[in-house]
N, C-alpha and C positions, 0 to 999 in steps of 0.2 A: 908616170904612175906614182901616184904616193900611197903612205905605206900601209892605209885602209885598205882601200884596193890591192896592195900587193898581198894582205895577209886575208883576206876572203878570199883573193885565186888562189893560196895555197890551201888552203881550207878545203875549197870543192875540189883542187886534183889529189891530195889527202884522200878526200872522202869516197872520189872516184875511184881511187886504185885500193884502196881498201877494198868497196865490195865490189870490184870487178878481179879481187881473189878471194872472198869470202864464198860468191856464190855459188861458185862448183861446189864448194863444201857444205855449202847448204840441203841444195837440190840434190846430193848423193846422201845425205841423212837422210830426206824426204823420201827416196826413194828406196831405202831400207827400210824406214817407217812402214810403209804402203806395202811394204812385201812381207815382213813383220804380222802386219794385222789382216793382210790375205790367208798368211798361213794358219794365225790365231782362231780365224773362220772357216778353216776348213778347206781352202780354194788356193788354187796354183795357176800360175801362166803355163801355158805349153804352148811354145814357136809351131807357129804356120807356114815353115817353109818359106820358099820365095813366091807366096801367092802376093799379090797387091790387086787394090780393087778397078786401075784401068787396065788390069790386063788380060779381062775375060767379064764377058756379057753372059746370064743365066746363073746356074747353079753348078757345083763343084761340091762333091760331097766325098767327107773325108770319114776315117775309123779313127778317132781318138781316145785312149784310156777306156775299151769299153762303151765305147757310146758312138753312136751315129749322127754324125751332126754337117749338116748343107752350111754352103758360104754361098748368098746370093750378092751378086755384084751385078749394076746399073751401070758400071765403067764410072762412075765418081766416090761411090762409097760402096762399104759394105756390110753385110749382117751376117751375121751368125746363128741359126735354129737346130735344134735338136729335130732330130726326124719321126720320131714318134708321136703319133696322134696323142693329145692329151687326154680325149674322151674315153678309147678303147685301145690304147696303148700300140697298133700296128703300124708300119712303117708308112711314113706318107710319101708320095710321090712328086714329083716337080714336072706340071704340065705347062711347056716351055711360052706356045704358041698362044697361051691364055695368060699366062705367067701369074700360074697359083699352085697350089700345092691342094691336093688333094686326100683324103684315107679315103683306099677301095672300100676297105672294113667296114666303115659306119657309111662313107659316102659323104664326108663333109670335107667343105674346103675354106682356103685361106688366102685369099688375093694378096700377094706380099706389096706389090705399091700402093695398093690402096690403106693397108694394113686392117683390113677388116675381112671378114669370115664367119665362117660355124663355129669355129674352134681359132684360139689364139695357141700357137707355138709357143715352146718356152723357146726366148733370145738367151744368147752368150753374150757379155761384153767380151769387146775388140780392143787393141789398140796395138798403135806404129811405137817402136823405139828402132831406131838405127836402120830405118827402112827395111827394117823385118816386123811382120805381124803375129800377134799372140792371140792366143784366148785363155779367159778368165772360164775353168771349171770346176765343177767341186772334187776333194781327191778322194779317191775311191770308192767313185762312182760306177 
């Protein structure tokens, strides 16, 4: 090896272990950032417990912060809806063996894999940290 080559390989393991300690510190800014500007807008995570989405097919419907909100799971992913009819504001239901959700009230529905309907639900975003899931709601709601 002469001594180009030796000073380009110290170069790139230099520059490797540089940011293979930099990035944890990076991506922990990032993640204050983001939690930061959730908070700035009004909106918090709250843990979902040890739900995950292959571990139940249909609907699971939790009380969180005042609010009624369903978690459908397909057993690969999952969504998050609020349970009130947007239209007329009563609670809609989840009819498994059609897999829609329905308001007795008005009488309209929402096919959730087709994602089309009478009415569209308001979604929550989701997401996995540490094989625990959250939702994104607004705070005091």
């Amino acid at each position: 090896m002469n001594r180009a080559e030796f000073l380009s390989q110290m170069k790139k393991s230099l520059f490797g272990a540089a940011k293979e300690f930099v990035s944890p510190l990076i991506e922990e800014d990032f993640e204050k950032i983001d939690q930061f500007l959730d908070e700035m807008a009004g909106m918090k995570w709250l843990p979902l417990g040890q739900l995950h989405p292959n571990e139940f097919i249909g609907v699971k419907d939790l009380f969180l912060e005042n609010r009624s909100i369903s978690l459908y799971s397909n057993g690969k992913e999952m969504k998050a809806l609020d349970k009130t009819c947007p239209a007329c504001h009563s609670l809609i239901h989840w009819i498994p063996f059609e897999k829609k959700l329905i308001c007795l009230a008005c009488n309209k529905q929402y096919f959730i894999e087709k994602s089309e309907g009478e009415f569209t639900p308001k979604f929550y975003s989701l997401k996995e940290k540490n094989g625990k899931w959250f939702i994104l709601v607004e705070r005091g709601g």
